[in-house]
C-alpha positions, 0 to 999 in steps of 0.5 A, spaced: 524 393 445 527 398 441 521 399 438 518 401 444 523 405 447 521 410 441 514 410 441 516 412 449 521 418 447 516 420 442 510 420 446 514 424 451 516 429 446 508 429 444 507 431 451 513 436 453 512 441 446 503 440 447 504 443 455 509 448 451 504 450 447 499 450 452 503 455 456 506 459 450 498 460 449 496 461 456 502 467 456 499 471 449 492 470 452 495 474 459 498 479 455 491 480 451 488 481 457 493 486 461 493 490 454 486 489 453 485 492 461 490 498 460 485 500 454 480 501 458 482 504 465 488 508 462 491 513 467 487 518 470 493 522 474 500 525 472 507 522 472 513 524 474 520 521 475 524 520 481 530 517 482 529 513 474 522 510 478 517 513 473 511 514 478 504 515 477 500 520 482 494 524 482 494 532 485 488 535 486 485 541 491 487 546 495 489 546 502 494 542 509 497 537 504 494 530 506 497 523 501 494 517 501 498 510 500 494 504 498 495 497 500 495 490 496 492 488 490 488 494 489 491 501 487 491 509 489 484 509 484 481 505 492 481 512 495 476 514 489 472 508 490 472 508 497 470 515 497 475 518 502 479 522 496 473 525 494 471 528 502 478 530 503 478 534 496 473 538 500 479 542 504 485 540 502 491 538 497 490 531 496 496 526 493 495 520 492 501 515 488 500 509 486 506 505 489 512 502 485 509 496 481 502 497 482 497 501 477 502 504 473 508 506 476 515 502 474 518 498 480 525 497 477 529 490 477 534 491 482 531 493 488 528 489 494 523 495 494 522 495 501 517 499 505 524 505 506 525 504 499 518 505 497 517 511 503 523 514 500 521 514 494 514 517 496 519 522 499 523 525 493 517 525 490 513 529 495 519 534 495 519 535 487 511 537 488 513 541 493 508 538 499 510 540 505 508 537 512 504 533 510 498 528 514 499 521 511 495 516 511 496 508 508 492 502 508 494 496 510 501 495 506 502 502 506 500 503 512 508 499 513 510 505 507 507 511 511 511 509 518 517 508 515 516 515 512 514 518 519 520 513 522 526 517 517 523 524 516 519 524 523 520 533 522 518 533 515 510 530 517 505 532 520 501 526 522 500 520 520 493 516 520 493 508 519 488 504 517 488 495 517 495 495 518 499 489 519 505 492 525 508 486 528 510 480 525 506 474 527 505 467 523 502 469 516 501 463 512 499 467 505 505 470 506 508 463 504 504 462 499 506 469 494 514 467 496 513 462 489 511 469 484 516 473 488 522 469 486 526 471 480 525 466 474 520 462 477 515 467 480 517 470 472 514 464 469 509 463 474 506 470 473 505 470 465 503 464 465 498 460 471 498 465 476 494 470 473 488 465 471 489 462 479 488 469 480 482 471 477 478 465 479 480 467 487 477 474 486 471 473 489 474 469 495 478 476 495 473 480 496 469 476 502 476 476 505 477 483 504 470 486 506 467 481 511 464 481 515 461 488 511 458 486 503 462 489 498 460 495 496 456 496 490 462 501 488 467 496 489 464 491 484 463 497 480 470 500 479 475 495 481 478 491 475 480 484 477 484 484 469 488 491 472 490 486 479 493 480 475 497 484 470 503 480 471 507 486 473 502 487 478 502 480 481 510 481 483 509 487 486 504 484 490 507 479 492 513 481 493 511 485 498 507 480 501 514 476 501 516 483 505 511 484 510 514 479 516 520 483 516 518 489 515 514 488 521 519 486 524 525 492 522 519 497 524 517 495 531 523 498 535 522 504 533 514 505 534 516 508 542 520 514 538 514 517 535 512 523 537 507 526 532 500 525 531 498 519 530 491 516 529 490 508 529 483 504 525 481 497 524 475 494 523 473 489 528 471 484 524 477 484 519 480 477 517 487 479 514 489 483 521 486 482 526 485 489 530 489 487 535 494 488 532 492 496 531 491 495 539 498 493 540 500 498 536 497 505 539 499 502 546 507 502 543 505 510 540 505 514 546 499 519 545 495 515 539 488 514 538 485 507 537 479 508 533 476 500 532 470 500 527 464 495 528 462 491 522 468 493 518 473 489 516 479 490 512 477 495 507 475 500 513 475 506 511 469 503 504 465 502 510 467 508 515 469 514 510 467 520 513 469 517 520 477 516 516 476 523 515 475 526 521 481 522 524 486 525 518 482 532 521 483 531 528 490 529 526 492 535 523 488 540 528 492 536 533 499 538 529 497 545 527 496 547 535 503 542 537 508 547 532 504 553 535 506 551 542 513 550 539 514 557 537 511 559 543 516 557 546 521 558 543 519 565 542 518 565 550 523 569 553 525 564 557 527 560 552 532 565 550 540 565 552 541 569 558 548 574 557 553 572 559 555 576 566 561 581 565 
């Protein structure tokens, strides 16, 4: 009998140090891969410091200043891919950040990194590069960061163009199932250790869901970096925010009928991650938006739509331009002026 009991402990013990090892190696192998991805996308942009955060950011062009804000599982480089950046180049100053944890800028321990602290992050730092009165346009989770900006600093941007976001809180069952990576000590062993080769073997049901009903563009296979996306600092950032997006929704949504800049709302009518109603919703709570629904897209609209994204991002900032001359005609007006007082 004691025999047996030994053989037992021993055999537990064989299992517990073999899974040890297992994972011990699993988590080498994902440092190898992430450092091994880094080398061979490095960064392309600058970085600069702001509040201790170190961001990194792409400033290119001349002209109205427009900043672009990416969303989940991908990086500022998207805008390149998805050839809006490039079409904007052709007038303007276009800023495009990598949100904190995505890419290559910090995202600190410490901070929830909720959308106002994300968009007051962006703030400070589009105040350093002196951008002023910029058209903001976010994709999906940024598009929740670009109302949170225009929410806190409605006088300091010009307008904002929204693509496939998620502005109401609903029922998201995948926001249950990237809570695990967002907590502390689990989601840190998870993320060095399974979550990566998960991730990895569900890109390709990624890509579909993102895409459909539209195909993948050739550009997106080309230039998106599945090893980049399961870095597991990445992973956190991604699914934190996913663990965010129901309240986040739910803080924002009673201050959508206070915003009076130009507002321009896209969504793809096939789109599987938000349904486009959602972007009904909210051009009806945003007085004087304009709900553009493109068919055949889905949620990467603007890979599918670039140019009609770029006309909106124009029509919106025509729009700002004509209303601050109508606020310095009035105000120049000589009606707007006090009348002396009688004597």
């Amino acid at each position: 009998m004691t025999s047996l009991m030994t053989f037992n402990s021993r055999s537990v013990g064989t299992r517990a140090l073999a899974a040890a090892t297992g994972l011990a190696t699993l988590a080498i192998a994902n440092h190898v891969v992430a450092r091994r991805a880094e080398r061979r996308h490095p960064p392309e942009g600058s970085f600069i410091v702001v509040d201790g955060v170190r961001l990194h950011y792409s400033d290119r062009g001349e002209g109205s200043p427009i900043v672009l804000i990416h969303g989940n599982a991908v990086t500022g480089d998207d805008w390149n891919t998805s050839g809006v950046a490039e079409l904007l180049l052709q007038k303007h100053r276009v800023v495009v950040f990598d949100r904190p944890g995505f890419g290559y800028s910090e995202r600190p321990r410490g901070r929830m990194w909720t959308a106002g602290q994300q968009a007051e992050l962006l703030y400070k730092a589009l105040h350093q590069l002196g951008v002023e009165q910029p058209v903001v346009v976010g994709h999906s989770w940024g598009t929740i960061v670009a109302l949170a900006l225009a929410v806190r600093h409605q006088a300091d941007i010009a307008g904002l163009v929204l693509l496939s976001g998620y502005y109401f809180p609903t029922l998201r069952p995948d926001a249950l199932l990237v809570l695990p990576g967002a907590l502390p000590v689990l989601g840190d062993f998870l993320r060095y250790t399974i979550s990566p080769l998960l991730g990895r073997l569900q890109v390709p049901l990624l890509k579909w869901a993102m895409f459909s009903p539209a195909r993948v563009p050739g550009r997106f296979h080309a230039e998106y970096s599945p090893a980049m996306a399961m870095r597991p600092s990445q992973i956190r950032a991604t699914s934190m925010d996913g663990a965010l997006m129901i309240p986040e929704a739910f803080a924002l949504r009673r201050h959508y009928k206070e915003l009076t800049l130009p507002v321009a709302v896209i969504a793809g009518d096939g789109d599987k991650v938000v349904f486009k109603r959602r972007s009904e919703q909210l051009a009806a709570s945003i007085r004087g938006s304009v709900l553009q629904i493109v068919k055949g897209a889905g949620h990467m609209v603007h890979h599918l739509a670039a140019r009609q994204v770029v006309e909106a991002v124009e029509s919106v900032a025509m729009m700002s331009q004509a209303c601050a001359l109508a606020d310095m005609s009035v105000q120049s007006s000589p009606a707007s002026r006090a009348l002396p007082e009688a004597a």
